[in-house]
C-alpha positions in Angstrom: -21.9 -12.5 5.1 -19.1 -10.5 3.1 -16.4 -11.7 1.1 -13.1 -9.9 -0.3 -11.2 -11.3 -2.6 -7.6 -10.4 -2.0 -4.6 -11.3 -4.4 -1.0 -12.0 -4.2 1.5 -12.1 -6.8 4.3 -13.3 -5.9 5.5 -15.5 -2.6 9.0 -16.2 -2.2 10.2 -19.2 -0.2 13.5 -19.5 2.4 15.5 -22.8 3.1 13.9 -25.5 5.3 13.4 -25.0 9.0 15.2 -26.3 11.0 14.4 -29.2 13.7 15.5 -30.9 16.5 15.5 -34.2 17.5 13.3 -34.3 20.9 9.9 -35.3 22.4 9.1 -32.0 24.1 5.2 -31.8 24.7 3.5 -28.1 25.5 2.8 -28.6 28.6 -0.2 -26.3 29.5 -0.1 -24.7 32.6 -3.9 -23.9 34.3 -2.0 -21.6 36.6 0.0 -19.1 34.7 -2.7 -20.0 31.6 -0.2 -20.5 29.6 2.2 -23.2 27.2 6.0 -23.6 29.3 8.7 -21.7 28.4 9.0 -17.9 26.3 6.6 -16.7 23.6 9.5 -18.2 20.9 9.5 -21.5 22.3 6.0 -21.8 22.5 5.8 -21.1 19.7 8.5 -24.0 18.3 6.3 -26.2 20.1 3.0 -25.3 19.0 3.9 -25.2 15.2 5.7 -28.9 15.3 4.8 -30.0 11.7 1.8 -31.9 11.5 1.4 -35.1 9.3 -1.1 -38.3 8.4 -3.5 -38.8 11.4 -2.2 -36.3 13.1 1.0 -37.7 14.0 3.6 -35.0 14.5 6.8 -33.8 13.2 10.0 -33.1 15.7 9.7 -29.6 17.5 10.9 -26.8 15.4 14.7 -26.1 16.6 14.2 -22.8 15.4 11.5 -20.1 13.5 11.0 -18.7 10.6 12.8 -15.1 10.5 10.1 -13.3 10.9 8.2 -14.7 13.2 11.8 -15.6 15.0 12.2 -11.4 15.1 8.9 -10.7 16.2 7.7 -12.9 19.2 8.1 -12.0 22.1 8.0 -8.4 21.2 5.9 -5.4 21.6 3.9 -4.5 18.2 5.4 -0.9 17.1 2.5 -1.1 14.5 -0.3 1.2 16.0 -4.2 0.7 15.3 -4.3 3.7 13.6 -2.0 2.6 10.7 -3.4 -0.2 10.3 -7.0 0.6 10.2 -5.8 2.9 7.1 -4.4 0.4 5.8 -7.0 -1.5 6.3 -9.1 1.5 5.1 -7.1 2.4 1.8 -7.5 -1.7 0.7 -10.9 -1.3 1.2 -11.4 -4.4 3.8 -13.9 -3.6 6.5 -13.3 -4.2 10.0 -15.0 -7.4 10.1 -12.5 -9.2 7.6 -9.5 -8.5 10.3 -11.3 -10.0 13.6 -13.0 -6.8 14.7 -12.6 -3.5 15.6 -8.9 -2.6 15.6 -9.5 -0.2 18.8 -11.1 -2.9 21.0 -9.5 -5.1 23.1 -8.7 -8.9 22.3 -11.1 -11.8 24.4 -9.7 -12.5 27.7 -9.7 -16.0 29.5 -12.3 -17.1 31.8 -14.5 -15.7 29.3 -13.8 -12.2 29.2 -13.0 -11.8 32.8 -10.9 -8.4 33.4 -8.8 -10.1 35.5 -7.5 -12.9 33.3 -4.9 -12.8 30.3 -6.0 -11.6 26.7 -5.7 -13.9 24.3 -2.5 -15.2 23.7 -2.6 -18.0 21.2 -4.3 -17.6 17.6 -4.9 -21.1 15.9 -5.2 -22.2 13.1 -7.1 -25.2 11.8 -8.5 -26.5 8.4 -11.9 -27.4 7.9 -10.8 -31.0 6.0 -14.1 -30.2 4.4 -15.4 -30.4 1.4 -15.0 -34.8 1.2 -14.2 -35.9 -1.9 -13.8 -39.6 -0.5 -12.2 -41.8 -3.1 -12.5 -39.2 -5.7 -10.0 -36.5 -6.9 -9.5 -33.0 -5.8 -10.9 -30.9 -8.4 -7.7 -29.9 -10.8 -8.6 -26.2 -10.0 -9.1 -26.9 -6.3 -8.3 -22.8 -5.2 -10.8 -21.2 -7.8 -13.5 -24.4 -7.4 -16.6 -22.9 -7.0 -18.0 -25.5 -4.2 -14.5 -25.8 -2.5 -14.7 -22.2 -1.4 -18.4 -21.6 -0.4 -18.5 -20.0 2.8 -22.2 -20.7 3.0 -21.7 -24.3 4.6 -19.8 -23.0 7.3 -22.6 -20.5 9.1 -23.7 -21.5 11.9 -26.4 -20.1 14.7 -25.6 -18.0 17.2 -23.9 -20.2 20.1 -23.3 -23.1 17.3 -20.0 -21.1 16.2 -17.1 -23.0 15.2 -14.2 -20.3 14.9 -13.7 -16.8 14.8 -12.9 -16.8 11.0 -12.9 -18.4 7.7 -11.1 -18.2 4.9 -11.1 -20.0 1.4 -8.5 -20.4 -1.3 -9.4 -17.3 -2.9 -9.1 -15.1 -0.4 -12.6 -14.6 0.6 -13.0 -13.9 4.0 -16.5 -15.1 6.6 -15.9 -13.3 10.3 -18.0 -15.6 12.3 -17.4 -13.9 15.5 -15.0 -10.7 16.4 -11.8 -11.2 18.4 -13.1 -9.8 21.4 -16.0 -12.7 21.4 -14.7 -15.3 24.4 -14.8 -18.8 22.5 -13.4 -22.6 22.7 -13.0 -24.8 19.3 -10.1 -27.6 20.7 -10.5 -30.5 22.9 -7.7 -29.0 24.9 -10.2 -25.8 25.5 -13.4 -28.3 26.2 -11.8 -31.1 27.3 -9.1 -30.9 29.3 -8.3 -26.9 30.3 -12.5 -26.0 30.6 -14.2 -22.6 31.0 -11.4 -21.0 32.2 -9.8 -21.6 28.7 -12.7 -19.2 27.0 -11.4 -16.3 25.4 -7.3 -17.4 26.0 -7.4 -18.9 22.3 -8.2 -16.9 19.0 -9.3 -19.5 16.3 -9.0 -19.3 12.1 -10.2 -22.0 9.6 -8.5 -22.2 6.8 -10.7 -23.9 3.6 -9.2 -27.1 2.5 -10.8 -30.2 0.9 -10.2 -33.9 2.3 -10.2 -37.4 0.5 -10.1 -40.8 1.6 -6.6 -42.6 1.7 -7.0 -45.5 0.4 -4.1 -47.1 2.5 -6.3 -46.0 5.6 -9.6 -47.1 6.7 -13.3 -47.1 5.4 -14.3 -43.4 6.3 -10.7 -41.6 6.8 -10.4 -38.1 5.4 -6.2 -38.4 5.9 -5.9 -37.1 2.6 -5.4 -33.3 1.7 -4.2 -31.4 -1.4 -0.4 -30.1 -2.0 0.3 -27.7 -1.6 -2.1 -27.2 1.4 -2.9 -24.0 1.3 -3.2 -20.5 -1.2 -1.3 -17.8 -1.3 -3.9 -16.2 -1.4 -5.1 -17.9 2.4 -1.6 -17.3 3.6 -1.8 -13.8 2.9 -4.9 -13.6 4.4 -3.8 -15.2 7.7 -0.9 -12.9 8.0 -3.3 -10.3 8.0 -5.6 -11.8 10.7 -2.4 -12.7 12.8 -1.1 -8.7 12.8 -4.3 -7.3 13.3 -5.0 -9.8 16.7 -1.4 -8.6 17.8 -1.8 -5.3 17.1 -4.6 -5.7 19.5 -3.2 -7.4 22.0 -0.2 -4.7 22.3 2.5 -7.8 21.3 2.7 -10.5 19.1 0.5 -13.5 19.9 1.7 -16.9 19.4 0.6 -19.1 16.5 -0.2 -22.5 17.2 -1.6 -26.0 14.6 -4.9 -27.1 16.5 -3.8 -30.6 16.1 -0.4 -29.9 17.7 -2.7 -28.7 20.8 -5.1 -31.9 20.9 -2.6 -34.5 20.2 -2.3 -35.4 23.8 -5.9 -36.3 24.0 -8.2 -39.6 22.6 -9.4 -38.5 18.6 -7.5 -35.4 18.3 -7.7 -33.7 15.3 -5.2 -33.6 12.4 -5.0 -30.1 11.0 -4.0 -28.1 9.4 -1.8 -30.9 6.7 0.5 -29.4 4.7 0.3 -26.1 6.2 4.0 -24.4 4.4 5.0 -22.3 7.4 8.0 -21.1 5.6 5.1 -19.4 3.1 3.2 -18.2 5.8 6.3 -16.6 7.1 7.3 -15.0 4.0 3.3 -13.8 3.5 4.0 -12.0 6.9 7.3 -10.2 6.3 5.6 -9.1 2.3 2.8 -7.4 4.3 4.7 -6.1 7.2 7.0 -4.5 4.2 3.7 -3.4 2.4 2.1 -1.8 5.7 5.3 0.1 6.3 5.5 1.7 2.4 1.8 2.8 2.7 2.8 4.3 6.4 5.7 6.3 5.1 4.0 7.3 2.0 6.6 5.3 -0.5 3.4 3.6 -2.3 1.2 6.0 -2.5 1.8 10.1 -3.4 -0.5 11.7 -0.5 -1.5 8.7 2.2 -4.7 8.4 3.1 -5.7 8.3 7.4 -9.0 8.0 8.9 -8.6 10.4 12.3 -11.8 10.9 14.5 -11.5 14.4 15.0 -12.1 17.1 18.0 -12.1 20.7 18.2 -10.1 22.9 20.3 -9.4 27.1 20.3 -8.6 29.7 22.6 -10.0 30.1 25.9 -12.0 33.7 26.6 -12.3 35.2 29.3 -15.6 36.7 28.6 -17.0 33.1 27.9 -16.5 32.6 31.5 -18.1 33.6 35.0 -16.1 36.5 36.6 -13.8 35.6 39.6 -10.8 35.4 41.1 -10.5 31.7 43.2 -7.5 30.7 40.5 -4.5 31.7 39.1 -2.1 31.6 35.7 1.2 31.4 37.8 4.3 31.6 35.4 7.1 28.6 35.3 9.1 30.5 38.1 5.6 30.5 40.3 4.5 33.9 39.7 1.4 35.2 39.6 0.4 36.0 35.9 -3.0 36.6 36.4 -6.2 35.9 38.7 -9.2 34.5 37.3 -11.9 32.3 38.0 -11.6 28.2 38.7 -13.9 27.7 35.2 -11.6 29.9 33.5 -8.3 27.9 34.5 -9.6 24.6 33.5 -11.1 25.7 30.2 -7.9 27.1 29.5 -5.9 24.0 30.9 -8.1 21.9 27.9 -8.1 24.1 25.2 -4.0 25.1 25.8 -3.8 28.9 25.5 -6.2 31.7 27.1 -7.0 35.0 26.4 -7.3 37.2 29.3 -9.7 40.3 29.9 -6.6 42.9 29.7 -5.7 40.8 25.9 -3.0 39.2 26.8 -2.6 35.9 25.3 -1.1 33.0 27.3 0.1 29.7 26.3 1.1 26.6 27.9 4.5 26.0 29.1 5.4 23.4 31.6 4.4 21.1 34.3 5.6 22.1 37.7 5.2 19.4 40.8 1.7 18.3 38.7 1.2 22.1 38.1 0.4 23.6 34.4 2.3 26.9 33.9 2.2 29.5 31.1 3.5 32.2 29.6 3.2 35.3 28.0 2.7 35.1 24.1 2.6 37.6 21.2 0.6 35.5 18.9 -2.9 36.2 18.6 -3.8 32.4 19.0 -1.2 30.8 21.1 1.7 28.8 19.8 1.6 24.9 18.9 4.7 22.5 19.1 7.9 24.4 18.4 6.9 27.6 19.0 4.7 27.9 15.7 1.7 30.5 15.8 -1.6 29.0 15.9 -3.3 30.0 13.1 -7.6 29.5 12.9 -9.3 27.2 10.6 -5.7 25.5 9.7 -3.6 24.1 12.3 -4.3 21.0 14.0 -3.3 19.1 17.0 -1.7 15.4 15.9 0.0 12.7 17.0 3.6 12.9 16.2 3.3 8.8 15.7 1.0 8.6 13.4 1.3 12.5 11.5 4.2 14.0 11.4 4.9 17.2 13.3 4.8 20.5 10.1 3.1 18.2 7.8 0.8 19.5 5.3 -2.7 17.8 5.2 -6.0 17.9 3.1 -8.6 17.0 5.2 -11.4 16.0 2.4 -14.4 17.2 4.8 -13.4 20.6 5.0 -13.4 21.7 1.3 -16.0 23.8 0.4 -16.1 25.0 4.2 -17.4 28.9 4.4 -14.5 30.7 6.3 -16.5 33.5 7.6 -14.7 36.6 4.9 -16.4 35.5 2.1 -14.2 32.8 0.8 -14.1 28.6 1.2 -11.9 26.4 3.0 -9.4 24.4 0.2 -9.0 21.7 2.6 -5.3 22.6 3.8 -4.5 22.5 7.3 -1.1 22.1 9.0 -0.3 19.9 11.9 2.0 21.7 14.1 0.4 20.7 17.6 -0.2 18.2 19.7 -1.5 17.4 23.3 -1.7 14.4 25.2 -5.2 13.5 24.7 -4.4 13.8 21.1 -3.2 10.1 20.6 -3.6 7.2 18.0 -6.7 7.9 15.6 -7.8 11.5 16.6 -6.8 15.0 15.1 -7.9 18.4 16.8 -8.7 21.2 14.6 -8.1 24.6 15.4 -11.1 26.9 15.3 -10.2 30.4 16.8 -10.8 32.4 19.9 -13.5 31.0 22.0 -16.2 27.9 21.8 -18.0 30.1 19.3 -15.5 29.3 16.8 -16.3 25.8 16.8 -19.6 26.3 15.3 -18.7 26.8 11.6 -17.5 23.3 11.6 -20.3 22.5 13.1 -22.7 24.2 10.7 -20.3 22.8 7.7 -21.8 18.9 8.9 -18.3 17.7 10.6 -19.4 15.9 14.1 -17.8 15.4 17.3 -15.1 12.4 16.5 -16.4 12.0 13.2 -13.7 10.0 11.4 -12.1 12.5 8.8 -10.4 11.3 5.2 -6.9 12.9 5.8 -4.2 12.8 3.4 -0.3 13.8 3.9 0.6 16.0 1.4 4.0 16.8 2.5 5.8 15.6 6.0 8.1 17.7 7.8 8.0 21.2 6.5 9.2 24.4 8.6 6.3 25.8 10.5 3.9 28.1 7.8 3.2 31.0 10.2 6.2 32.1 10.9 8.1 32.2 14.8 
């Protein structure tokens, strides 16, 4: 098990939500697997404030701005920012549900066909019992309120997908792609086919006994609920499980979900959504500084990398069953089939006369080149390749003439006696270039790969790349 501790400061508040005066139920329907109506009126249903054994609140009338902005929308947030993110806070993967590049659970446990999951839910654990004595008067630093330890379980005995306590410590019990049920609703009522449709969080909170209640109730929980700390935490958990998912998934209070059913469960009590609202937009706001580099001089990326260079002709068998053909159709040269497509990979060719061609277009499905005067080819916007310091990006996540240090590559031989000062310049791209990955440019031919190979950097080994400067004119000239 691994724990993070991860702080807030400060948590402002907005004005009370407001409610409307109706009895709508979430109806669930086994067909479309899914609650009636649009992701923000699920959503006002689901999160109908929960109270004292369970008995609910009127339906939310409307959401918390942030949430309010975001359902129903496509996540611009890509996996890649936020594993640096994720990366740069140092969290591991585990504390966020997972890997951020695999895909969510899907219903009817993890069958291709059905829906990913589209509800994340949150519960308490209404544990530790305190029974007719009082919460401890430091309840979010208590030492026995937040050990995780209790809440391990053996494989297949699983409660949830995570925990977390009121300091911020965080226990993945399964990833988000693991299929699993934890409400009656799931078991009970919706069955198997209900595995892998709902993501699951526990959020620490201790329970007493009201004494207005009976013998053995546990009715009683601590205001506020929840920490800052926790809120901040679930935020985190809810982006990460949308970024997965490709749009926002829909939060929903387990009790809200079972309280249709015979001894449905009551949390999560006192659960501030207002403060879990305002923990989202803080790190949505945070995520987007780090991105743009506002909060930190030179941002840090983790990008898998590849290799590319220029095709040769001499690295190839001899032939003419293929053709370069020119964006007006011509015939630019003949060569053979294994020629074409190495050069169709790598993006620019060097023939046996030493003419250099590049990529130009598409044509009907149809690469076509041209004839170039640079050595190496040209990248994005016309700029000259140059070896052993341009790289291949994606314009999403690096910006196109940005200046990088790519840690790995200090201290690299260069082949003329001197070493690599870990400047490159991202002034290509390509379409399998996308998300996490960088290319580096080694030179003319697969040969020219091999001092990055001899230098210890593997095949999509992830690389620690930091943005020195964004959007410079091109540094080879053209």
């Amino acid at each position: 098990m691994r724990y993070t501790i991860f702080f807030i400061a400060v948590l402002s508040s907005f004005s009370d939500l407001g409610i409307a005066h109706s009895s709508d139920h979430c109806d669930f329907d086994g067909v479309t697997m899914s609650f009636k109506g649009t992701p923000s009126e699920q959503a006002r249903c689901l999160l109908t404030p929960v109270g004292k054994y369970a008995h609910l609140g009127e339906t939310l009338s409307q959401l918390p701005p942030t949430l309010a902005a975001l359902l129903g929308t496509d996540v611009e947030l890509s996996a890649s920012k936020l594993d640096s993110y994720r990366e740069a806070h140092g969290f591991e993967a585990a504390q966020l549900g997972g890997d951020l590049f695999s895909p969510l659970s899907r219903a009817r446990t993890n069958d291709h066909n059905a829906p990913q999951a589209r509800y994340l839910v949150i519960h308490d654990t209404s544990w530790p019992y305190y029974g007719d004595h009082p919460f401890p008067d430091n309840v979010n630093s208590d030492a026995y309120v937040n050990d995780l330890d209790r809440y391990q379980r053996p494989p297949g005995k699983e409660k949830a997908h995570v925990y977390i306590n009121r300091e911020g410590a965080v226990y993945n019990q399964l990833d988000f792609s693991v299929p699993w049920r934890a409400t009656k609703l799931e078991i009970d009522e919706i069955g198997t086919d209900s595995r892998g449709l709902f993501l699951h969080v526990e959020l620490v909170q201790p329970r007493r006994r009201d004494p207005q209640g009976g013998a053995k109730n546990d009715a009683i929980a601590p205001k506020p609920g929840f920490s800052e700390s926790q809120y901040r935490w679930l935020a985190l958990l809810y982006v990460s499980a949308s970024v997965r998912r490709g749009d926002w998934i829909i939060p929903a209070y387990h009790a809200v979900m079972d309280n249709h059913l015979p001894d449905g469960h009551d949390d999560p009590q006192n659960f501030d959504l207002a403060a879990f609202d305002t923990a989202l937009d803080a790190l949505l706001n945070d995520i987007q500084i780090f991105s743009h580099g506002l909060g930190d001089q030179h941002p840090v990326l983790s990008l898998r990398t590849t290799n590319y260079y220029v095709a040769m002709h001499s690295e190839y068998p001899a032939g003419s069953d293929a053709a370069f053909l020119a964006p007006d159709g011509t015939i630019l040269a003949r060569v053979s089939r294994a020629f074409l497509e190495g050069a169709q990979i790598e993006g620019s060719a060097k023939l046996a006369d030493g003419r250099v061609l590049n990529y130009h277009s598409k044509v009907g499905g149809e690469i076509r080149w041209s004839e170039v005067g640079s050595a190496y080819g040209l990248g994005r916007g016309a700029c000259p390749l140059a070896p052993m310091r341009a790289v291949a990006v994606d314009p999403e996540v690096v910006p196109l003439n940005s200046l990088l240090e790519i840690e790995e590559t200090i201290g690299m031989p260069l082949g003329d006696g001197n070493l690599h000062d870990g400047r490159w310049y991202a002034i290509d791209g390509g379409s399998a270039i996308q998300d996490d990955r960088i290319d580096l440019f080694t030179g003319l031919g697969k040969v020219s790969m091999q001092r990055v190979y001899d230098h210890g950097i593997k095949h999509l080994q992830p690389l620690t790349v930091r943005i020195i400067q964004e959007d410079g004119d091109c540094p080879f000239g053209g």
